[in-house]
C-alpha positions, 0 to 999 in steps of 0.5 A, spaced: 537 108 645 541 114 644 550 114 644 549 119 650 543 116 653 548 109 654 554 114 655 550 115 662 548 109 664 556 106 664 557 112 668 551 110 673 554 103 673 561 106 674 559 109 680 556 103 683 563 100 681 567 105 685 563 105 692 562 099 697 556 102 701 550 106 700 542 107 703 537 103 701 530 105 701 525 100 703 517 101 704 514 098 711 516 103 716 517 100 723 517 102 730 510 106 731 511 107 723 505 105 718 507 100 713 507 105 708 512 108 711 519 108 708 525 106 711 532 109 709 538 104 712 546 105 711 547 098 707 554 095 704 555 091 696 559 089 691 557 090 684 557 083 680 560 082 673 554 085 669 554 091 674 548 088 679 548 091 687 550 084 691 548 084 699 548 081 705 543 082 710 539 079 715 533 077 718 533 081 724 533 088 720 527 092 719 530 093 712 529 087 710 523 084 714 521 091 709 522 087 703 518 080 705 512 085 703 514 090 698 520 087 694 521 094 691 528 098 693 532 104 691 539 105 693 543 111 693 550 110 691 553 117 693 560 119 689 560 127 693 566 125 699 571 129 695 566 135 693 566 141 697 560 142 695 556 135 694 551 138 690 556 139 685 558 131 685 556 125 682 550 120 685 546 115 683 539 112 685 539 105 682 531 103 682 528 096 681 527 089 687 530 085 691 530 077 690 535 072 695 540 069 691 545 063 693 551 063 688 557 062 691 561 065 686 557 071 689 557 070 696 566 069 694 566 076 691 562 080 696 567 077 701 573 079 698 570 086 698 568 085 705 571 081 709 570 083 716 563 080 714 566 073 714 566 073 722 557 073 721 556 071 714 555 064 716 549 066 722 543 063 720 539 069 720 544 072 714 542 071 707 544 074 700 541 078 696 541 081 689 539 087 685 534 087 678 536 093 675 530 097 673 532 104 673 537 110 674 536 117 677 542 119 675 546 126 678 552 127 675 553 134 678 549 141 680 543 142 675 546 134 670 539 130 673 538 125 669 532 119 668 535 112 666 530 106 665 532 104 657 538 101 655 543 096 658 542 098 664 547 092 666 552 088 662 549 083 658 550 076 659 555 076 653 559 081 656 561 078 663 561 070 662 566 068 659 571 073 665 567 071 671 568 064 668 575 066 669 575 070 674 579 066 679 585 063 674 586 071 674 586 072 680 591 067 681 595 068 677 596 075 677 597 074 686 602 068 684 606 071 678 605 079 677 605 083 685 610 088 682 604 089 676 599 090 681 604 094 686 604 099 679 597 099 678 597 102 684 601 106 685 602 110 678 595 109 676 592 111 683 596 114 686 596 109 692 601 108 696 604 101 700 607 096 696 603 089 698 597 089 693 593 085 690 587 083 686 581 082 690 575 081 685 574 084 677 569 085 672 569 086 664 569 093 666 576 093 671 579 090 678 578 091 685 587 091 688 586 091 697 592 092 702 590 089 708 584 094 709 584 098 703 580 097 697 580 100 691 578 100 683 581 101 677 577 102 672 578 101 664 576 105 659 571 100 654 568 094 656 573 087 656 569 080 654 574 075 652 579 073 657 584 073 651 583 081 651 582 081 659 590 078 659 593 082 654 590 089 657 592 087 663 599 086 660 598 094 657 597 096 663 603 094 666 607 097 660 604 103 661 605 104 669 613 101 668 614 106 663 611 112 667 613 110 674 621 111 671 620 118 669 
């Protein structure tokens, strides 16, 4: 795997990481469709700490009574609202199956990207599920097409453990003791604006801050593994944004 091949596969993974929703296509028709008719539906995820897709679905969509037979998926995570022309923006469609999964911690991360689903999440008819990550069609742009099926198409173990395992002494810590960190990470390096933020969820790769409502990412620039170095760049964060929002 070549250095510009991985640069756009983290690309790819940032993508994912930066969207909350996408469409997932299944194969099984429904309705007057045959079985090999395929199904595009409005689906909303998280991405897990090495980058994986997570959903909640029911039992009762055609979408997943699709996957009982063909557990092969394609989901399109599209990156165009701000374009004028959205063929000159970034997409991605991620490939590979979907399997269910009852990881708590999961089911907790996703929540706290989606928490209106906390009003259905315990309906007997609902499950999670998880993405095996197999491949990436890749759009960065008019003309930037580009096949993505070798690689560390997500984080490996290595690289995502040791924060997940942290994940919510982070958290807490961070809501308890550093709101003012968390308000300039919003403010100064995504022009946010509201002063009650706070951390939703992270990864090896940034964190998710919410309002109320609204969520959004901040993104790191390199991969952190060790919680040690996910504090102490945290704490960099905050000088910076200090330092620039007194300009």
């Amino acid at each position: 795997m070549d250095k510009n091949s991985q640069n756009l596969i983290n690309q790819a993974r940032k993508l994912i990481r930066n969207q909350k929703k996408g469409v997932l296509s299944t194969t099984g028709g429904g309705g007057n469709f045959d079985e090999g008719h395929p199904l595009g539906s409005l689906v909303t995820y998280v991405s897990a700490w090495d980058g994986s897709p997570v959903f909640l679905f029911s039992s009762l969509s055609q979408h997943t009574k699709n996957l009982i037979n063909d557990d092969r998926v394609c989901l399109l995570v599209d990156g165009t609202d701000n374009f004028i022309n959205p063929q000159e923006g970034p997409r991605v469609s991620v490939l590979g199956t979907v399997v269910p999964t009852n990881d708590e911690a999961l089911r907790q991360r996703f929540l706290s990207i989606h928490p209106e689903a906390s009003l259905y999440v315990d309906f007997g008819d609902f499950e999670f599920f998880i993405m095996d990550v197999q491949g990436y069609h890749l759009v960065g742009g008019f003309a930037q097409a580009n096949w993505l099926t070798n690689g560390e198409l997500v984080l490996s173990k290595s690289n995502w453990t040791e924060i997940a395992n942290s994940e919510n002494s982070i958290i807490d810590h961070m809501n308890s003791d550093h709101r003012e960190a968390l308000y300039l990470y919003a403010k100064v390096f995504l022009g946010k604006k509201g002063n009650n933020w706070s951390m939703a969820c992270i990864d090896p790769e940034g964190v998710y801050l919410c309002n109320g409502k609204k969520i959004s990412r901040l993104d790191f620039d390199t991969i952190i593994s060790s919680v040690d170095d996910y504090r102490r760049h945290l704490v960099k964060l905050a000088r910076t944004a200090r330092s620039k929002n007194d300009i």
